[in-house]
C-alpha atoms as an extended CHARMM CRD file, in Angstrom:
* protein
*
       150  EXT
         1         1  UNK       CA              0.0000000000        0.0000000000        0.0000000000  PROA      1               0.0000000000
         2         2  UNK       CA              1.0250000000        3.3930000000       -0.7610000000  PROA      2               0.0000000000
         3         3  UNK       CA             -0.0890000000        6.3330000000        1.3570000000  PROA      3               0.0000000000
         4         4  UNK       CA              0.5900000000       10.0280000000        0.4250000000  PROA      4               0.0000000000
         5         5  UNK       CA              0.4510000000       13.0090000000        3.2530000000  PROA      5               0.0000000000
         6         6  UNK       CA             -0.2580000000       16.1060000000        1.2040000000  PROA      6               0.0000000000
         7         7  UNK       CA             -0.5850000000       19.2990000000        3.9860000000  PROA      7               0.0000000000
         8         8  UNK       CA             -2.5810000000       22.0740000000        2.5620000000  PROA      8               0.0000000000
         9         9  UNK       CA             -1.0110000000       25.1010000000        1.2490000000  PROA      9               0.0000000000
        10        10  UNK       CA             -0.8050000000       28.0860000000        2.9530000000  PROA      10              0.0000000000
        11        11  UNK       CA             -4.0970000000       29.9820000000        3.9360000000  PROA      11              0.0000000000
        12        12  UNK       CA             -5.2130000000       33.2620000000        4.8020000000  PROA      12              0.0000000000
        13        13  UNK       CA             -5.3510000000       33.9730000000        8.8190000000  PROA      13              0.0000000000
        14        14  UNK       CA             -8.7070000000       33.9000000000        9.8950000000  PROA      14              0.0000000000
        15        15  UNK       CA            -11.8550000000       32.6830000000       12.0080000000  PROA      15              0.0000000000
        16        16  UNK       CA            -12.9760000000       30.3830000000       12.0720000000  PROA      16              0.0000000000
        17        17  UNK       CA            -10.1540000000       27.8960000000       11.2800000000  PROA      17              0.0000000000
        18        18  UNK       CA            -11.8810000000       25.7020000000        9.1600000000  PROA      18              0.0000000000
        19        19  UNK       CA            -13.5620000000       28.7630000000        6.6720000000  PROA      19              0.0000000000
        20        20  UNK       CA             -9.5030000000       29.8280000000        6.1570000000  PROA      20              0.0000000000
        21        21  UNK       CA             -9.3780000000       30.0430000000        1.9540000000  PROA      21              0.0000000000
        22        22  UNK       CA             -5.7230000000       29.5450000000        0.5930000000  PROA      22              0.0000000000
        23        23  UNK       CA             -3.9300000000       32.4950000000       -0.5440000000  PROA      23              0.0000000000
        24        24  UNK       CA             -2.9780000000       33.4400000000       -4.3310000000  PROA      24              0.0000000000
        25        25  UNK       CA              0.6420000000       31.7980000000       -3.2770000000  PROA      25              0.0000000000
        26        26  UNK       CA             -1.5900000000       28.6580000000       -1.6710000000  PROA      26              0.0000000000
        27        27  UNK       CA             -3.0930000000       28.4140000000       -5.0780000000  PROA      27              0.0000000000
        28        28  UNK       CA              0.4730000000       28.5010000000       -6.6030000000  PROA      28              0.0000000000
        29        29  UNK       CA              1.3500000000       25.4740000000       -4.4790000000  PROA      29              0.0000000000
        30        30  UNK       CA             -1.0730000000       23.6320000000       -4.8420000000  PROA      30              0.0000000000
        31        31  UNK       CA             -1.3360000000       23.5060000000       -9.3040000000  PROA      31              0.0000000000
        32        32  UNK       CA              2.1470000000       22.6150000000       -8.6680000000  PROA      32              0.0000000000
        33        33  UNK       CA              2.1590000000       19.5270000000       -6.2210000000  PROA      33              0.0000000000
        34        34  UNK       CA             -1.1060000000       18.9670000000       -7.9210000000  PROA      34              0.0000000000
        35        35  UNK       CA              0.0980000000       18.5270000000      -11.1620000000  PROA      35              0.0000000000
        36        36  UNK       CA              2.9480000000       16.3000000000       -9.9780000000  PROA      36              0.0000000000
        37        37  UNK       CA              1.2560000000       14.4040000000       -8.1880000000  PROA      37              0.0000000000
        38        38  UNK       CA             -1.2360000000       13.7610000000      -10.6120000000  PROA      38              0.0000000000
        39        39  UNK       CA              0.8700000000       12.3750000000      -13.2240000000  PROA      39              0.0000000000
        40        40  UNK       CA              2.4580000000       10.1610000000      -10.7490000000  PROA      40              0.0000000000
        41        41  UNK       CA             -0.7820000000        8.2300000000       -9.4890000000  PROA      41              0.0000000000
        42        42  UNK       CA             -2.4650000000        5.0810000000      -10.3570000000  PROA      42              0.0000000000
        43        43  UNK       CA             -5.5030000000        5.7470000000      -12.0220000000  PROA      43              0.0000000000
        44        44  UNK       CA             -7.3680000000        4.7540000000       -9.2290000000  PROA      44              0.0000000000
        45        45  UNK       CA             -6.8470000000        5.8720000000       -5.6570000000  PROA      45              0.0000000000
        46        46  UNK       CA             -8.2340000000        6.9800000000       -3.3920000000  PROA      46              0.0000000000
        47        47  UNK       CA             -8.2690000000       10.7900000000       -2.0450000000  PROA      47              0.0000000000
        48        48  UNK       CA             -9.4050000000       11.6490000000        1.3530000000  PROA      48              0.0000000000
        49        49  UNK       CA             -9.8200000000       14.8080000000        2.5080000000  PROA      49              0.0000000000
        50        50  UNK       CA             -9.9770000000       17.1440000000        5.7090000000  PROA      50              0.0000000000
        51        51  UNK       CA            -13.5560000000       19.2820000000        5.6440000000  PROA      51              0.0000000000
        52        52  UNK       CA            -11.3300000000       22.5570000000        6.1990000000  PROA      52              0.0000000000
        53        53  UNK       CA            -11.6330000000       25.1640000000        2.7840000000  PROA      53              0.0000000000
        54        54  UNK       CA             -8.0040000000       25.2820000000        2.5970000000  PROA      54              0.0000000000
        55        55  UNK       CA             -7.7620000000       21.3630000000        2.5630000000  PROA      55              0.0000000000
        56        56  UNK       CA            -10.9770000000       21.2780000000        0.0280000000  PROA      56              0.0000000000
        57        57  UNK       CA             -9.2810000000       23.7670000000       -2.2000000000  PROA      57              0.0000000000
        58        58  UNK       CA             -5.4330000000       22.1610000000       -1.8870000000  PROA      58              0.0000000000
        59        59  UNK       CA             -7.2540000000       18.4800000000       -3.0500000000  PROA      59              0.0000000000
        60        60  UNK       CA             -9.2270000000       20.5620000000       -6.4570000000  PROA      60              0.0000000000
        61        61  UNK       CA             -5.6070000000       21.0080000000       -7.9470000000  PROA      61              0.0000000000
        62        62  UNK       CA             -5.5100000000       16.9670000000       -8.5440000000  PROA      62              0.0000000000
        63        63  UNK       CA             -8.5690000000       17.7460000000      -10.6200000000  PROA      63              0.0000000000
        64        64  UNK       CA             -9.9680000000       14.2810000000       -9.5820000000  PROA      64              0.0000000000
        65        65  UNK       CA            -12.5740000000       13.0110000000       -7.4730000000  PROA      65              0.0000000000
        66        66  UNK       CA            -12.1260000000       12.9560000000       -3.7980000000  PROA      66              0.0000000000
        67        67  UNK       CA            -14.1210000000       12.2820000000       -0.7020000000  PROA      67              0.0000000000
        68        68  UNK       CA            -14.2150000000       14.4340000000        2.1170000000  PROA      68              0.0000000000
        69        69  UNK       CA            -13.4510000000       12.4900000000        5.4540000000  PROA      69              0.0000000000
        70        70  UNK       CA            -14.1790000000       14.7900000000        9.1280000000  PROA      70              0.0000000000
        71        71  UNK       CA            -12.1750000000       12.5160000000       10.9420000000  PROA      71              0.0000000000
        72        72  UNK       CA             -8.8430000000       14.3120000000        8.9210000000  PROA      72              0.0000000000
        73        73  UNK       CA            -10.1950000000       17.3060000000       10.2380000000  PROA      73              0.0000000000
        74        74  UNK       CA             -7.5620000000       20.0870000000       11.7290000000  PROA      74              0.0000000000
        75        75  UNK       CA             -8.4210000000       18.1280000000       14.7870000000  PROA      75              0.0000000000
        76        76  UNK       CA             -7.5420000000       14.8190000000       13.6370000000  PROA      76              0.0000000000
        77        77  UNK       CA             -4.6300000000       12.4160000000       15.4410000000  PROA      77              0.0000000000
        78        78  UNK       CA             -2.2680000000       10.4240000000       13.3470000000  PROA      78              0.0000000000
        79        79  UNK       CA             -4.1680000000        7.3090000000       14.4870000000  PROA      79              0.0000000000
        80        80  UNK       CA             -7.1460000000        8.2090000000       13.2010000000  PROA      80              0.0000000000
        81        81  UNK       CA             -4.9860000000        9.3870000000        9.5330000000  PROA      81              0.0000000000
        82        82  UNK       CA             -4.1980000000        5.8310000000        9.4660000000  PROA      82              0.0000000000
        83        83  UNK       CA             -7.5990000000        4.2910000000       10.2410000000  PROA      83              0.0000000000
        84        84  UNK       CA             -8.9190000000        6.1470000000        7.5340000000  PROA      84              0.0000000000
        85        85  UNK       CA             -6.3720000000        5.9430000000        4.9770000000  PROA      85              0.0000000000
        86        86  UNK       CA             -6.7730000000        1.5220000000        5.8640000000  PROA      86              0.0000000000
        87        87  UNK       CA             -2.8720000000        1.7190000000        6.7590000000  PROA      87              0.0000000000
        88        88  UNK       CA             -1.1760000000       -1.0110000000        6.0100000000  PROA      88              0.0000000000
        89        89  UNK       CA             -3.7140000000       -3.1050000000        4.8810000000  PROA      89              0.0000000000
        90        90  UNK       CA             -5.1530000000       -0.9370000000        1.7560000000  PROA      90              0.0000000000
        91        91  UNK       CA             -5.3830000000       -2.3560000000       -1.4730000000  PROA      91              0.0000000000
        92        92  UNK       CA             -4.8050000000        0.8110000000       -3.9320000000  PROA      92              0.0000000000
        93        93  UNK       CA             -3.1070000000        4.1540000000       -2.8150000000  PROA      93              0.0000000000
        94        94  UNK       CA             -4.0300000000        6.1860000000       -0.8300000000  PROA      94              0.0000000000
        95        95  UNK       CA             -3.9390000000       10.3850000000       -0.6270000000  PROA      95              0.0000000000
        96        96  UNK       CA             -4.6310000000       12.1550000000        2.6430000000  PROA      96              0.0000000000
        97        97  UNK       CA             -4.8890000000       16.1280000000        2.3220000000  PROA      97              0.0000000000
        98        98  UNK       CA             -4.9010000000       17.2800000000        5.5560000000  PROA      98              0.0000000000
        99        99  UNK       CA             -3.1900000000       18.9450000000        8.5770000000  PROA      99              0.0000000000
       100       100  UNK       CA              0.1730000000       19.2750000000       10.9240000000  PROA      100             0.0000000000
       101       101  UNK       CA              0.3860000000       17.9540000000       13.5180000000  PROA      101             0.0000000000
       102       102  UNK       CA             -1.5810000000       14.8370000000       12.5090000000  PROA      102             0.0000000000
       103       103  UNK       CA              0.2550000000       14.3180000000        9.4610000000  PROA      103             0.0000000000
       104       104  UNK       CA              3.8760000000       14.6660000000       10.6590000000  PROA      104             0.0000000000
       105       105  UNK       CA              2.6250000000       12.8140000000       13.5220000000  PROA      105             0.0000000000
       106       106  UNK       CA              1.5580000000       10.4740000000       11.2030000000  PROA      106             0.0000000000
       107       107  UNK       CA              4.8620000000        9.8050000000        9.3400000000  PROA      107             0.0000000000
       108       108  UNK       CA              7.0470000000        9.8380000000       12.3900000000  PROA      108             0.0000000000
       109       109  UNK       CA              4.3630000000        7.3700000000       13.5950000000  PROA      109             0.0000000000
       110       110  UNK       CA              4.7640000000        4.9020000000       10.8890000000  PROA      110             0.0000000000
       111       111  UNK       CA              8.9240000000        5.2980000000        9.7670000000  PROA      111             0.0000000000
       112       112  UNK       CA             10.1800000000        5.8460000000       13.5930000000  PROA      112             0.0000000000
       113       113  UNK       CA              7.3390000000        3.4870000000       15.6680000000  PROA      113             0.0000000000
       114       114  UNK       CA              5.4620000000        6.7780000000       17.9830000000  PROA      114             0.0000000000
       115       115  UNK       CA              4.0770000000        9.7820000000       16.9610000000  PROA      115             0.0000000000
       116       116  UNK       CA              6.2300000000       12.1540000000       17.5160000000  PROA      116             0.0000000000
       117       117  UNK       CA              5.9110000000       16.0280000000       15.9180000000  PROA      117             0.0000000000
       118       118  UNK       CA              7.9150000000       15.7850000000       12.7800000000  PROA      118             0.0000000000
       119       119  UNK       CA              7.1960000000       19.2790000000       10.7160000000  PROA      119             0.0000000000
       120       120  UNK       CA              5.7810000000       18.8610000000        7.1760000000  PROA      120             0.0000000000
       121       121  UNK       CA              5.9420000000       22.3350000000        5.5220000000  PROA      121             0.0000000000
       122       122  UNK       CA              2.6220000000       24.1020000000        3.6710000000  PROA      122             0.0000000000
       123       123  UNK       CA              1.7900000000       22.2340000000        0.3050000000  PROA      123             0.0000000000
       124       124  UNK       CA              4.4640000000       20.0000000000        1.3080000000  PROA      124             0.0000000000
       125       125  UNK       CA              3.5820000000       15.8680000000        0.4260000000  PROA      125             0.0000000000
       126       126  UNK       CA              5.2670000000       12.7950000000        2.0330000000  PROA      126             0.0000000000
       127       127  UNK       CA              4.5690000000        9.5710000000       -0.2580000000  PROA      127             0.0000000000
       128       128  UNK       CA              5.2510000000        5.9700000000        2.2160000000  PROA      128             0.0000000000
       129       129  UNK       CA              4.8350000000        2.4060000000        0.8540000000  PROA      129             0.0000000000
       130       130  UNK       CA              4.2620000000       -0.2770000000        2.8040000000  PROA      130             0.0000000000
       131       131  UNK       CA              6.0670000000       -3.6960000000        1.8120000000  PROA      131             0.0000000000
       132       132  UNK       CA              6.2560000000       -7.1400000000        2.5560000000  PROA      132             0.0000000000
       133       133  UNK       CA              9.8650000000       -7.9740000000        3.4060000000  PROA      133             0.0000000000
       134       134  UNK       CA             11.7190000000      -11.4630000000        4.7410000000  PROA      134             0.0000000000
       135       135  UNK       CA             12.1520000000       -9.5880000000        8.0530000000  PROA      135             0.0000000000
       136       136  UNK       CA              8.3050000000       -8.3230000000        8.2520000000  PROA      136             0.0000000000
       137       137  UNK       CA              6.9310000000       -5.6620000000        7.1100000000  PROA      137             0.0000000000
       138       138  UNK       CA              8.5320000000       -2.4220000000        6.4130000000  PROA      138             0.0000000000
       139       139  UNK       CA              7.7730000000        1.5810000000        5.4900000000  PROA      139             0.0000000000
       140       140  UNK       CA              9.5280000000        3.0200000000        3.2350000000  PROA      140             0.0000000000
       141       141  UNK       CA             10.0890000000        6.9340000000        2.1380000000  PROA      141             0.0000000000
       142       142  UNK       CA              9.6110000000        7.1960000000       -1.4390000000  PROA      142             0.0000000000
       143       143  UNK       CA              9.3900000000       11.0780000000       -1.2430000000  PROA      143             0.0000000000
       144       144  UNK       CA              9.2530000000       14.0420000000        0.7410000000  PROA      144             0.0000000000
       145       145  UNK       CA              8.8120000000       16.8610000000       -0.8950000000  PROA      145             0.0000000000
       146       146  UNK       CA              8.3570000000       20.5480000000       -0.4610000000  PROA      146             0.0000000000
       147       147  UNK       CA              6.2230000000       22.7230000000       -2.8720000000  PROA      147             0.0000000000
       148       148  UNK       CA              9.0660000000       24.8820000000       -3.5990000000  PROA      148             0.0000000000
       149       149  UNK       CA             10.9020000000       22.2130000000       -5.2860000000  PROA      149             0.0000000000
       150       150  UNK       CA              8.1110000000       20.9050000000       -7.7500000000  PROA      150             0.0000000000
């Protein structure tokens, strides 16, 4: 199973939280990791998303159907990332848009064994695979990358 972390891209300050839009540099991030991303996925995946605007808006630059999920909320824990993405038992790949800390929590969770706060920057995507070795299973980093460098 593969399991993308995609953090939304910056948004405007604002109350409340969840009604924060991104901001014309958000945008810019996002059409970019979009756009890589999109040429890099399976043609079907699966895309979950946090109810937040700036989440909803960072997952419309994929340009594909997703499904918004309130347990990735801003509120969410990195256990609850995992039990909704199906970690490690998912059949097709998986893309979480969501939140820090849950998401950094999330990776430091799965490639270190507790969740600890890791920092994922704004439009910033983590891609982990689960796979089967002779020693049991094993996560591996296929990419971290920022949305500068896209």
């Amino acid at each position: 199973m593969d399991l993308i972390l995609w953090r939304h891209a910056e948004a405007a300050p604002g109350e409340p939280d969840a009604d924060r839009p991104l901001t014309a540099k958000g945008h810019r991030q996002a059409a970019r990791v979009g756009a890589w991303l999109d040429h890099r996925l399976p043609s079907k995946c699966a895309i979950l998303v946090s109810p937040a605007v700036r989440a909803q808006q960072t997952a419309a630059a994929i340009e594909r159907k997703f499904k918004t999920k309130n347990e990735l909320a801003p509120d969410a824990s990195p256990e609850r990332i995992l039990a909704a993405a199906g970690w490690p038992n998912g059949r097709q790949t998986v893309v979480i848009v969501g939140h820090q800390p849950a998401l950094g929590g999330a990776a430091a969770l799965l490639m270190a064994g507790e969740a600890s706060e890791w920092w994922m920057q704004k439009g910033a995507l983590w891609w982990l695979a689960h796979r089967a070795r002779s020693r049991g299973p094993a996560v591996v980093l296929r990419v971290a990358i920022a949305a500068d460098f896209v």
